[in-house]
C-alpha positions in Angstrom: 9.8 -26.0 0.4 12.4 -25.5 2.8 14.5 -28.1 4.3 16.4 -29.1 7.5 19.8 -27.5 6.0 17.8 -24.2 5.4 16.3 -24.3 9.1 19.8 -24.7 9.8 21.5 -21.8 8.2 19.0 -19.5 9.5 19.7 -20.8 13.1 23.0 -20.2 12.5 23.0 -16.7 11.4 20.9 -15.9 14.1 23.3 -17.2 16.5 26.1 -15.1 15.3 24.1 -12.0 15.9 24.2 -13.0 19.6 27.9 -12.6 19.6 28.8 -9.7 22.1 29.9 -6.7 19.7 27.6 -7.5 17.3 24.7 -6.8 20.1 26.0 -3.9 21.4 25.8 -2.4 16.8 22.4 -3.8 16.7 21.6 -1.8 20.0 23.2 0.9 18.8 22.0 1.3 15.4 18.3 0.5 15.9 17.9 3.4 18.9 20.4 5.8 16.6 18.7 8.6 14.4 20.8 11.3 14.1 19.4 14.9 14.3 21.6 16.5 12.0 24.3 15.9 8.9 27.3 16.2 10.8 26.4 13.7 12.9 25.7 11.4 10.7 28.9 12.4 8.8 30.9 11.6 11.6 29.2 8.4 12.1 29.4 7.7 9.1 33.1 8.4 8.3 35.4 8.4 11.3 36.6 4.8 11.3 38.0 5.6 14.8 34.3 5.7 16.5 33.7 2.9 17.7 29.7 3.5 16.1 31.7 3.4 12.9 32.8 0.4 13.2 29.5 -1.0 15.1 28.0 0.2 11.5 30.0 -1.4 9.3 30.2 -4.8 11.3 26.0 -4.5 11.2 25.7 -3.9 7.5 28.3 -6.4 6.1 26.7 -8.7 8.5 23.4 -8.3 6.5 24.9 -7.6 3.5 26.7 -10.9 3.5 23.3 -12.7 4.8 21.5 -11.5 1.9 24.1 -12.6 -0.1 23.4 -16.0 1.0 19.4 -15.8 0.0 20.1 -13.9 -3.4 22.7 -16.6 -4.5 19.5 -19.4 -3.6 21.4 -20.9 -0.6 18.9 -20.9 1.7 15.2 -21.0 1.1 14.0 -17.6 0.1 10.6 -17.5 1.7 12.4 -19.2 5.4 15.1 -16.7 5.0 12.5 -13.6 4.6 10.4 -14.6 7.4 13.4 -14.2 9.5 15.2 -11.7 8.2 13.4 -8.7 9.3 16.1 -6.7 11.0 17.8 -6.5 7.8 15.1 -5.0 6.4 15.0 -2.6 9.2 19.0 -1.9 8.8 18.3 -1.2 5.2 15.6 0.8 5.5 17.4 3.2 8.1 20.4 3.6 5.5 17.8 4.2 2.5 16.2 7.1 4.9 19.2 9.0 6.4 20.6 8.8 2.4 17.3 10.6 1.6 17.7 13.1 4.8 21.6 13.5 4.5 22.5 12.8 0.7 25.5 14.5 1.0 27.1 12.9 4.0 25.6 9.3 4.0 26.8 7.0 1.3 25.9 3.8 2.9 23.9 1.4 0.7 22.8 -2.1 1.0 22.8 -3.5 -2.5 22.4 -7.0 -1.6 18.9 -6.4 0.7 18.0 -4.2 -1.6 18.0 -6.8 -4.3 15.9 -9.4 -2.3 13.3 -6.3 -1.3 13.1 -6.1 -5.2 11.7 -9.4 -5.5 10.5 -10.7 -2.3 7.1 -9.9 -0.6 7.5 -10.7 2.3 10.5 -8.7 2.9 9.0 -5.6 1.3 5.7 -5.5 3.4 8.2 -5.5 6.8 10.3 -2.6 4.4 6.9 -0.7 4.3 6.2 -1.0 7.9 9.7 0.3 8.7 9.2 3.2 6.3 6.1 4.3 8.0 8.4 4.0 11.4 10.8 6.0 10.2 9.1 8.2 7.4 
């Protein structure tokens, strides 16, 4: 069951994806599919883009929030009923690694280890892979 301090953690992360920057990645990265490999090479590599960095500050955001759930600070079943864009981030990376394997390295171990166990999580991962598949 979850408590008060769960309720609270949750609220909190979402409040830091509110911050300014952090809008303008999730903006970004959720209307982004790039057509070709060297486009997401580029993306993907050239730190001075700023959609480089919008990517990295989006996935170590999640990363770090799954972090949270997989270490069993916050209650898993809360967390995964509001964690969906996460899912979504992860499932992006997991389908431009399967279209562009040899340009786009980007994993996300951590949501990929609460999709392993969670159900909640992977029926929103399965509704984003039939977005994006």
């Amino acid at each position: 069951m979850a408590t008060h301090a769960d309720a609270d953690l949750v609220l909190r992360l979402y409040d830091l994806r509110r911050e300014s920057v952090m809008r303008q990645a999730r903006a970004w990265f959720i209307g982004w599919t790039p057509t070709n490999a060297e486009e997401a090479r580029l993306i993907a590599t050239d730190m001075s883009r700023k959609e480089n960095a919008w990517l990295r500050q989006l996935t170590s955001y999640w990363e770090m929030a799954y972090s949270i759930a997989n270490a069993g600070a916050v209650d898993e079943t809360l967390f995964a009923k509001n964690s969906g864009e996460g899912v979504l981030v992860a499932v992006k990376c997991q389908v431009f690694k399967a279209r562009f394997p040899e340009v786009w390295t980007r994993t996300m171990p951590e949501v990929e280890a609460f999709l392993a166990r969670n159900p909640i999580a992977q029926q929103k991962a399965e509704i984003f892979r039939k977005r994006f598949g």
